[in-house]
N, C-alpha and C positions, 0 to 999 in steps of 0.2 A: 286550979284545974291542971289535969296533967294530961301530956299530951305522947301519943304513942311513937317511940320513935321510928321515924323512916328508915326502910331497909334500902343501899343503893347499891345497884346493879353494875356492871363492870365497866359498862358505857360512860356511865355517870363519873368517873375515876379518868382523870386526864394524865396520858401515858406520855412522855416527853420523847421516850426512844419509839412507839409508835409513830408519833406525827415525824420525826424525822426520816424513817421508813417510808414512809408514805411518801411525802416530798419528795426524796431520793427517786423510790422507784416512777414517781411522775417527770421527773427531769430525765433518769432515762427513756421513756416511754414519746418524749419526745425528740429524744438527741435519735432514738429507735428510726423517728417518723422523718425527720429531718434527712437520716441520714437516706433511709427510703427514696424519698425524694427529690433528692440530692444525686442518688443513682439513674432513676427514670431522667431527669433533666441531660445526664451524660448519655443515656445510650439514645437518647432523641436526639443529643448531637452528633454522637458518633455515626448516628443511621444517617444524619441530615449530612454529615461529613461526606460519607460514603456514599452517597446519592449525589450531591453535588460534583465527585470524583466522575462516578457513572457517566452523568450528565456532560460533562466536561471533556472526557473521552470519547466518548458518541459525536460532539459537536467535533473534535479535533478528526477524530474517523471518517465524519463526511464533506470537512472540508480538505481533507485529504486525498479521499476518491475524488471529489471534484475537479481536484488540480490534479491528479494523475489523468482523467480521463478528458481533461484542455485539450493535453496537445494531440491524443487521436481525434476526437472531435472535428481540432483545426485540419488536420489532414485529408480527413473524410472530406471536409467541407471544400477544401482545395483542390480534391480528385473529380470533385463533381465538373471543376471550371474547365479540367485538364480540355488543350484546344482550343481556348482565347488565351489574347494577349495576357502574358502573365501579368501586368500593370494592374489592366481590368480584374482577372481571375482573383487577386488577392484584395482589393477592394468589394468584388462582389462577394466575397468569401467571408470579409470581414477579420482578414490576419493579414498583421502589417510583418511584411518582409524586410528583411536586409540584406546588403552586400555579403557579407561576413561575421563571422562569429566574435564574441569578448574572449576567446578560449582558443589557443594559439593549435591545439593537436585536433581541435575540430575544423580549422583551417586546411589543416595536412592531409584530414582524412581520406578526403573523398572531392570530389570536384563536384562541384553545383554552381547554379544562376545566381541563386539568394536562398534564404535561410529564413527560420523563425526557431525560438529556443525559448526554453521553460526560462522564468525566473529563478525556481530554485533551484540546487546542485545536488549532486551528491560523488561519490567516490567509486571510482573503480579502479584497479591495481592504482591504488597512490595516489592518482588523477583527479583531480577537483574536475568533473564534466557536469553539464547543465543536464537536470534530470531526463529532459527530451530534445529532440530535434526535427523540426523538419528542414530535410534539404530540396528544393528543387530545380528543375534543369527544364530546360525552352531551347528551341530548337534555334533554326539561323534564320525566322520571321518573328522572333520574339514571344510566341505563342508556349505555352504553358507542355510541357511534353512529358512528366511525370513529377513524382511526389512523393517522398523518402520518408516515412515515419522510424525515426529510432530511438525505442525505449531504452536508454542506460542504463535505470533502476533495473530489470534486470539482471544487469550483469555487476550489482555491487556489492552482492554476498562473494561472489563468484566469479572472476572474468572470462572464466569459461563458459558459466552461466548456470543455469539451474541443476541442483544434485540428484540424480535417478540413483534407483538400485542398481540397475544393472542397463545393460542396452534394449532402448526402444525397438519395441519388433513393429515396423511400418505397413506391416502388410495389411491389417486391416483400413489402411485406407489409399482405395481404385479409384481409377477413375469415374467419376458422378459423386464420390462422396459429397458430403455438408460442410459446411464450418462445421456444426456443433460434433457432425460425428468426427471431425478432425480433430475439435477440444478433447471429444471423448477419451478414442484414441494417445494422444500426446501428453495431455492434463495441466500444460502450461501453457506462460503468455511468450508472444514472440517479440524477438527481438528487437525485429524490423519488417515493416512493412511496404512494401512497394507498389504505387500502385500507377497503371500507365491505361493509355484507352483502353485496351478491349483484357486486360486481364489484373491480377492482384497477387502478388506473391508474398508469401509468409514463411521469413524465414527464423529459424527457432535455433537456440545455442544449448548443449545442457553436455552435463560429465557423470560418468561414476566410476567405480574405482573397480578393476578386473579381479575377480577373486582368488585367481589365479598367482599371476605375476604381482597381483598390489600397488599396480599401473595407475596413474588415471588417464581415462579414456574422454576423448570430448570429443562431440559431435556437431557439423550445420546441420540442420533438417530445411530443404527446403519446398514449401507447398504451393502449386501455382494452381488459381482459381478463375476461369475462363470469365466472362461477362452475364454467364448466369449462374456466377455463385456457385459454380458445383467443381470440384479437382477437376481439372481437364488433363495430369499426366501424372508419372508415378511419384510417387516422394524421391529427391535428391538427396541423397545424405553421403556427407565429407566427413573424414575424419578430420578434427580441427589440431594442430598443431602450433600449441600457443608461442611455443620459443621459438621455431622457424617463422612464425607469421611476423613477432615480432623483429627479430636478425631481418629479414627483408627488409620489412617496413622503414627499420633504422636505416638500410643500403641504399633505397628508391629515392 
């Protein structure tokens, strides 16, 4: 009996460079996916990097303002006592005082009862100073008689202090002003704050350069605030002369 032969189709025929082909292009198809993958895994780090950085900066930012805004705080808190025994006024207040400064030119500065001062420091012309200070001063019954806020950070870009364009025009602020329209006004933080019973003075340091001559000009601004918070008289403004202040200072 004879049997028909079978006809075989192209399938039926084993191709050795096809299957190689194949194999190949599935190895890369996964080196493809891998590699894919591989990428997403990096930018979910990078993002997680970068988010952590965020995170990290935001915490560093507010415990930054924190410790800047210590030492007005303390002072505020000490102006309230102003009028009992300073012993009392700094325990009811909750800020431990001392004789004297660790900082030999805050010694010289200025004359006070006792002190308190930032932990951390920073620099002005060259000067390792404690980022802030309070100084205060009691009279001859020992009683609390004012209370000296002095921000340095201010003045450690600058020791003249903050750079304007040109010169502050004061006149928009009269007598009754606000604080805030005095911030308005100014647009910086002050220097030093002084505060004693019945008023609060705010005084502010800042320069710019004359366009003129190519001078630099530096200014006190000083703002007094009666006991209801409002300017009670016109803005003070000195011209500040840093090398005669200092030739003094070194003389005195």
């Amino acid at each position: 009996m004879f049997h028909k032969k079978r006809k075989h189709s192209a399938s039926d025929t084993s191709d050795p460079n096809s299957s190689v082909q194949a194999a190949a292009a599935r190895a890369e198809e996964r080196k493809a996916e891998k590699k894919a993958s591989n990428s997403k895994l990096n930018v979910k780090a990078v993002i997680a990097a970068v988010v952590a950085v965020i995170a990290a900066a935001a915490i560093a930012a507010a415990l930054l303002a924190v410790s800047a805004n210590q030492g007005l705080r303390k002072s505020q808190k000490l102006a309230k006592k102003i009028g009992e025994l300073s012993e009392k006024a700094a325990s009811s207040a909750g800020v431990e005082l001392v004789s004297s400064s660790d900082f030999r030119f805050i010694n010289e500065l200025c004359r006070f009862s006792s002190l308190a001062e930032a932990s951390g420091t920073t620099r002005v012309y060259d000067v390792t100073m404690p980022s802030w200070t309070i100084f205060c001063s009691e009279n001859s019954f020992g009683k609390l008689e004012s209370v000296t806020y002095c921000d340095f950070r201010v003045l450690s870009s600058n020791i003249n202090g903050i750079k304007k364009k040109s010169k502050i025009d004061t006149s928009g602020i009269t007598t009754g002003s606000s604080a805030s329209e005095v911030d308005a006004v100014l647009g910086m933080k002050p220097y030093q704050t002084v505060y004693s019973e019945n008023s609060v003075s705010r005084q502010y340091k800042y320069y710019c350069i004359d366009k003129q001559s190519g001078e630099t000009k530096a200014y006190y601004l000083t703002v007094i605030f009666g006991s209801d918070n409002k300017v009670n008289s016109p803005v003070i403004v000195e011209e500040n002369n840093f090398l005669y202040d200092i030739l003094k200072f070194d003389n005195d």
